[in-house]
C-alpha positions, -999 to 999 in steps of 0.1 A, spaced: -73 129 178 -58 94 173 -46 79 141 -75 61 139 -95 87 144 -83 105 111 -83 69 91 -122 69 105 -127 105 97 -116 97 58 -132 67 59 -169 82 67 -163 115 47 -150 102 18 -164 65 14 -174 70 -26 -137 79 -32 -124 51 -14 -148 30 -35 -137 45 -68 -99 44 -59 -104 4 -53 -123 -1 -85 -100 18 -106 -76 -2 -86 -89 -41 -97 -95 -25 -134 -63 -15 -131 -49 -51 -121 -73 -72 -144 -63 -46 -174 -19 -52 -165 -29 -90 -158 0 -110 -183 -6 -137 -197 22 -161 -188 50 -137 -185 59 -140 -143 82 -112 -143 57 -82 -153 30 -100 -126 51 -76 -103 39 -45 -122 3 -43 -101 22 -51 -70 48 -18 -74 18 0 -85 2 -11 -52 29 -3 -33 36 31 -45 3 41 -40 3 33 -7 31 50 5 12 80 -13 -19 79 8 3 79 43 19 107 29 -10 123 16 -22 111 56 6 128 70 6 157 54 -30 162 63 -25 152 95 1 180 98 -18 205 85 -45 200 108 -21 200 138 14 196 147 -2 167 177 -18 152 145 9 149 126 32 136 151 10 108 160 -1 99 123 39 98 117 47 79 148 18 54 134 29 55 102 69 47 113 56 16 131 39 1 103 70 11 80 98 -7 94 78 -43 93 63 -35 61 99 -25 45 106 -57 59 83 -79 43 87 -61 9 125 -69 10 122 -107 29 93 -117 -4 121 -104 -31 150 -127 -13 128 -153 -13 124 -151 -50 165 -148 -52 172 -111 -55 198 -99 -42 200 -87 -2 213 -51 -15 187 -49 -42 162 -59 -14 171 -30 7 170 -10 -22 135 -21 -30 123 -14 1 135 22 0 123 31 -26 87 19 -20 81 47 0 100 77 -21 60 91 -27 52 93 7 77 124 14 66 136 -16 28 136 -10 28 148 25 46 180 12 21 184 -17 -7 170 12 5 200 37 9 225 9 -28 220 -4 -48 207 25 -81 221 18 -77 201 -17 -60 168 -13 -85 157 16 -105 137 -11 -74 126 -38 -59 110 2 -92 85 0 -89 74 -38 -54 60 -29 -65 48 -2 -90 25 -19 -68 20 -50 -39 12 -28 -63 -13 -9 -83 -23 -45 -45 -33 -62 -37 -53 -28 -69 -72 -23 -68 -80 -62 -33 -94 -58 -41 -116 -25 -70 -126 -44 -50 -137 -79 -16 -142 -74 -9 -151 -40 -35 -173 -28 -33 -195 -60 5 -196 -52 -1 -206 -16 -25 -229 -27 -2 -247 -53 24 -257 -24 27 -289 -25 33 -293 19 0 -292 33 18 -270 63 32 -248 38 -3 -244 19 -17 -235 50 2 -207 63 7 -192 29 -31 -196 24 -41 -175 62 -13 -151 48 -25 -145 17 
C-alpha cells in the first residue's frame, strides 16, 4: 500500500468524521476570531498546526501498526512534506520580524504531537482509526478557515498588484 492509499482508505471509511473534525474546526475559528487584537489571530493557526502534526502521527502510527512497509512509506511521505512545511512555518514568522532562533524553535515544536500520537496511534490501533479522520478534517477545517479569513484578505490588501497576486493564488 501507498501513502495515498491509506490517506484514501481514511478518507472513504471515515468521511463523516472528517466532516465533523472540519466543522468543529471553522466553529472553532469563528468562536477564537478577535476582534482587533492581531496578536491572538495566531491562536487558530497554532491550533491548526498542532492538530496536524497530530493526524500524521495518528497516520503513522496506524500505518505502523498495520505494517512495518506501511509505516515506513507513510514516514518517508510524511518526512518529505515536513522539511518544506517546517520551512514555511518558520520563513511566515521572520517575515512578521521574529526572531531566526525563535523561528526554528517554532517550527520544532509544531510537530511535538506527532511523536506523540503515533505512539498512542500504534499502541491503540483498533481505536484511534476514527479519532486519525476528525483531525484530519479539523486540521483541514482550521486551515481552510484561515486561507479563507485571514490570509486572502491580507493578500488582497497589498497594495502591488504583483504582490496581490501571488499572495492571493497562495492563499
Amino acid at each position: 500500500a501507498t501513502a495515498s492509499a491509506l490517506a484514501l482508505d481514511a478518507a472513504r471509511d471515515g468521511a463523516l468524521a472528517t466532516a465533523l473534525g472540519a466543522a468543529l474546526a471553522m466553529i472553532f475559528a469563528l468562536l477564537t476570531r478577535p476582534a482587533d487584537d492581531a496578536k491572538a489571530r495566531g491562536l487558530p493557526a497554532v491550533v491548526a498546526v498542532l492538530s496536524h502534526a497530530a493526524s500524521e502521527g495518528l497516520a503513522l502510527g496506524l500505518a505502523y501498526a498495520k505494517s512495518p512497509e506501511d509505516g515506513r512509506i507513510a514516514r518517508l511521505s510524511v518526512l518529505a512534506h515536513n522539511v518544506p512545511e517546517g520551512l514555511a512555518t518558520a520563513a511566515v514568522l521572520r517575515s512578521r520580524g521574529v526572531s531566526a532562533p525563535s523561528c526554528v524553535l517554532a517550527a520544532l515544536l509544531a510537530v511535538v504531537p506527532q511523536p506523540l500520537s503515533a505512539m498512542a496511534a500504534f499502541s491503540f490501533a483498533s481505536r484511534m482509526a476514527a479519532l486519525q479522520t476528525v483531525f484530519v478534517g479539523f486540521a483541514a477545517g482550521l486551515m481552510l478557515m484561515i486561507a479563507l479569513t485571514e490570509l486572502l484578505p491580507d493578500a488582497l490588501s497589498s497594495p502591488s498588484k504583483k504582490n496581490r497576486d501571488v499572495s492571493a493564488a497562495v492563499a
